[in-house]
C-alpha positions in Angstrom: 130.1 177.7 42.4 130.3 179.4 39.2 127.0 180.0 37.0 125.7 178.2 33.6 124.4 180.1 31.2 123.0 179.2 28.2 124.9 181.8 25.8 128.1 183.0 26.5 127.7 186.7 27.9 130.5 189.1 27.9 132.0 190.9 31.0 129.1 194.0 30.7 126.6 190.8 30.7 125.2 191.9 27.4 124.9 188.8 24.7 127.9 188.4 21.9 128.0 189.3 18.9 127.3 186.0 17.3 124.0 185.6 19.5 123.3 189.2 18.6 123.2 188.8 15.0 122.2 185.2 14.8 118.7 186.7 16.1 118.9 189.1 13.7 119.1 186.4 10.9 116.2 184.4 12.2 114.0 187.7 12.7 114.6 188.3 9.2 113.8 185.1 8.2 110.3 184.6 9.8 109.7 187.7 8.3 110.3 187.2 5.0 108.8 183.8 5.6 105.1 185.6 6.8 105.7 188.0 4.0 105.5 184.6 1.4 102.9 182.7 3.2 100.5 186.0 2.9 101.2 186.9 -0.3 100.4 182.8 -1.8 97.1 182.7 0.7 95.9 186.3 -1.2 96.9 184.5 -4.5 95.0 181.6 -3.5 92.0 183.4 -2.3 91.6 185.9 -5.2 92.6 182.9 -7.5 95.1 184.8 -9.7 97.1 183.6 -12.4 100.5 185.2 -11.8 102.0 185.5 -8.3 101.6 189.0 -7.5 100.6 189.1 -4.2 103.5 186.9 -3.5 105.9 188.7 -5.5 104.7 191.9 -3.9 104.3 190.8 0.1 107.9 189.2 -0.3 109.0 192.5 -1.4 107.7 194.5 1.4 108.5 192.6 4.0 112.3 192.1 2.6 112.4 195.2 3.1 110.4 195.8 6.0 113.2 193.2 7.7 115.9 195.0 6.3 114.9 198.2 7.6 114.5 196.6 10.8 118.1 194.7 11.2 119.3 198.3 10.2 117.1 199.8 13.0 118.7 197.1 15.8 122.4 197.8 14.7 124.1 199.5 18.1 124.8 203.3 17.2 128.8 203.4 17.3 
């Protein structure tokens, strides 16, 4: 009786590449996400004017999930 599974694996039972980098995406995305919801709570708590935590936490972690998707890539 052949087996269900819930993403489509390849032959070397590894995940493909559209589950690969679809996790990638949503990694990135919470991210970025907790990057923006720290940076409005600082702005909130230290009751500033202009956005700058915001604009700077976003920053970081935009990169800090960049550097990370470039860190997962397979070495080929």
């Amino acid at each position: 009786m052949p087996k269900a599974y819930f993403c489509v694996m390849e032959q070397n039972n590894s995940p493909n590449k559209f589950s690969q980098y679809a996790g990638a995406g949503f990694q990135m995305l919470a991210t970025i996400g907790a990057g923006v919801f720290l940076g409005t709570w600082l702005d909130e708590k230290f009751m500033l004017k202009t956005p700058w935590f915001t604009i700077g936490c976003s920053l970081f972690f935009i990169f800090a999930g960049m550097f990370l998707f470039i860190k997962s890539l397979p070495k080929e």
